[in-house]
N, C-alpha and C positions, 0 to 999 in steps of 0.2 A: 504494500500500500504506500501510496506516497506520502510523505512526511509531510507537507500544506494540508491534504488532507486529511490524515488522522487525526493534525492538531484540531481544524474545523471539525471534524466528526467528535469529539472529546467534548469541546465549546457549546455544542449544537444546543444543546441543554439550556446554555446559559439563560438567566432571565435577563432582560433588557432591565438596568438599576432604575428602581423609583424614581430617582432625581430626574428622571431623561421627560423630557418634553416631546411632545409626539414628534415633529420632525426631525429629530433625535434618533429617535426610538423606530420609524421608518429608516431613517441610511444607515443606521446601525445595525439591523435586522437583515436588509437587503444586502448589504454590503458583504455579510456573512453570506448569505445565498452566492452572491455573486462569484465570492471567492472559490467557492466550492466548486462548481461549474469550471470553472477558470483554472482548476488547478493543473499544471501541465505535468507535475512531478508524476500522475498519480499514471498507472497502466492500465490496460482497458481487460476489463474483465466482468462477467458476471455477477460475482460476488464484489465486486468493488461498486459496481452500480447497484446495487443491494444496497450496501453501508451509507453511500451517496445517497441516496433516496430515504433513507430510513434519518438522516441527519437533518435533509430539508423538511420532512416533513416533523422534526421538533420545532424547527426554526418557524416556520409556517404555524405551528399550535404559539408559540409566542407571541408572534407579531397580530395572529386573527383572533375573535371573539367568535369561535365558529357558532356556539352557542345562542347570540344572540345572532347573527347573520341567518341562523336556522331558524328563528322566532321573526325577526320582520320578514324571514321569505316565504313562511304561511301566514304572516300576519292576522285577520281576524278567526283563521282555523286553528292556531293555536294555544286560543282558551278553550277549545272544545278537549281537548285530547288529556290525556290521562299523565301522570309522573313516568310511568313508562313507558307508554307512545313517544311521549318527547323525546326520550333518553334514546331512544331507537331510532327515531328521526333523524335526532343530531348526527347519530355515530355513522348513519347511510350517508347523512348529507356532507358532515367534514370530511367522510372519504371519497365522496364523490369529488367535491373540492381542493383535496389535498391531490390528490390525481390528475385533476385540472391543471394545477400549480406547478406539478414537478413537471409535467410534460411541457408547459410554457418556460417555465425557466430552464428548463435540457436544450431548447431550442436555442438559447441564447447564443447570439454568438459576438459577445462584444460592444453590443450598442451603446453610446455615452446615456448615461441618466444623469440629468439635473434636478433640482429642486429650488425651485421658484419661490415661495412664497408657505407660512403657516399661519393660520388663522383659530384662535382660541376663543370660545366662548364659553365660560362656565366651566363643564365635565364633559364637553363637546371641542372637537377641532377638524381642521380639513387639512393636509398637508397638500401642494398644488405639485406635481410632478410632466415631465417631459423625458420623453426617449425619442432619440434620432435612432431610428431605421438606415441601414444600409440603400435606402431610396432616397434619400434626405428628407423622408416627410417626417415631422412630428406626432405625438402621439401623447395626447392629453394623457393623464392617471393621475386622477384624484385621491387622498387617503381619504377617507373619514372615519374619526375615530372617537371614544369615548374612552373616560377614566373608569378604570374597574379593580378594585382591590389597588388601590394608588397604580397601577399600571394604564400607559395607553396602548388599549388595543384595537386594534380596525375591524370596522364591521358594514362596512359596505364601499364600494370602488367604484368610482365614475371613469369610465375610457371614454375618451373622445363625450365626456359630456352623458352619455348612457351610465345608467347606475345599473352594477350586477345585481345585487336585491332584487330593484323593480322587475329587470328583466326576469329573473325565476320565479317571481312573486307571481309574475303575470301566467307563466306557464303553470305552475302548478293550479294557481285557482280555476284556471281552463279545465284541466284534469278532473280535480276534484267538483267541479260545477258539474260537466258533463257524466262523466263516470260516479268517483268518489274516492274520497279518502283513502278504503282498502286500496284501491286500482292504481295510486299514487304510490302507495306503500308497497305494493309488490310490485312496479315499476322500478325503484328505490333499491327494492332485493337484489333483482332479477340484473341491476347494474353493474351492484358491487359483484355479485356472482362471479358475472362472465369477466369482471377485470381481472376477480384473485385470481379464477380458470387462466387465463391468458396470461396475467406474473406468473402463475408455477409452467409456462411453457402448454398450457394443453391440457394436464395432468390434472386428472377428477380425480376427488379424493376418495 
């Protein structure tokens, strides 16, 4: 394994320190990610992409509030549901997320990221970010974050102006209008399923 990366795989853990102010607490999170991805020491291997993935996605439970990102993205369905519906909910939905994230971030290949601007209000804040694309087009990415246990954590992202929230919000309540809730929920299963089938290579257990 490569020595950048072990030390990052070791760190992954870390919490972002209370003192850190959300745009802080974004480049400091990302930054880690980044590195990761980046690291050239490290050889290509199966198992090292394992460790790599199993790192980003501590780093990813740091920086996200998947929790409450899973509550406004059913928003009025989720007073309906039980202590362990939700707990169920969440664990589908942060892995469906977490999934999302590493596959985005695997793509990277180098893009400059700035950070523009941070805006606090309260236990609320937006961090305003830009990526240059190898096209040279820009690429809005908003944080929005809230104070949780004195940490800030992000729980919704506007790209280009689009919030991811709304957008799931909007899908699921479609589901759930039309079908229902189960049909959402075994939709949810039947995801995680076929991802884990496809990380073990195929192999049904």
């Amino acid at each position: 394994m490569g020595k950048t990366l072990a030390a990052w795989i070791m760190m992954a853990g870390a919490v972002a320190a209370p003192s850190m102010g959300p745009r802080e607490t974004v480049e400091t999170m990302v930054g880690r990610v980044v590195t990761l991805v980046q690291d050239i020491d490290a050889p290509k291997s199966e198992s090292l992409a394992a460790d790599r993935r199993t790192a980003i996605r501590k780093l990813a439970r740091e920086l996200f509030d998947f929790e409450e990102v899973t509550r406004r993205t059913l928003s009025r369905h989720w007073a309906a549901r039980s202590a362990d519906e939700r707990a169920e909910f969440v664990a589908l939905f942060t892995d469906l997320l977490e999934r999302s994230y590493i596959n985005r971030v695997e793509a990277y290949a180098g893009e400059t990221i700035t950070y523009s601007a941070e805006a606090i209000d309260a236990g609320y804040a937006t961090v305003r970010s830009k990526i240059l694309t190898d096209r040279r087009n820009d690429i809005t990415l908003d944080y929005r974050l809230h104070l949780r246990e004195g940490r800030w954590r992000v729980y919704d992202l506007q790209i280009d102006g689009v919030s991811f929230v709304s957008t799931y919000r909007s899908q699921f309540d479609r589901i759930i209008q039309s079908e229902s809730y189960t049909a959402l929920l075994e939709r949810m299963r039947k995801k995680s399923f076929e991802a884990n089938v496809a990380e073990r290579g195929g192999k049904k257990l």
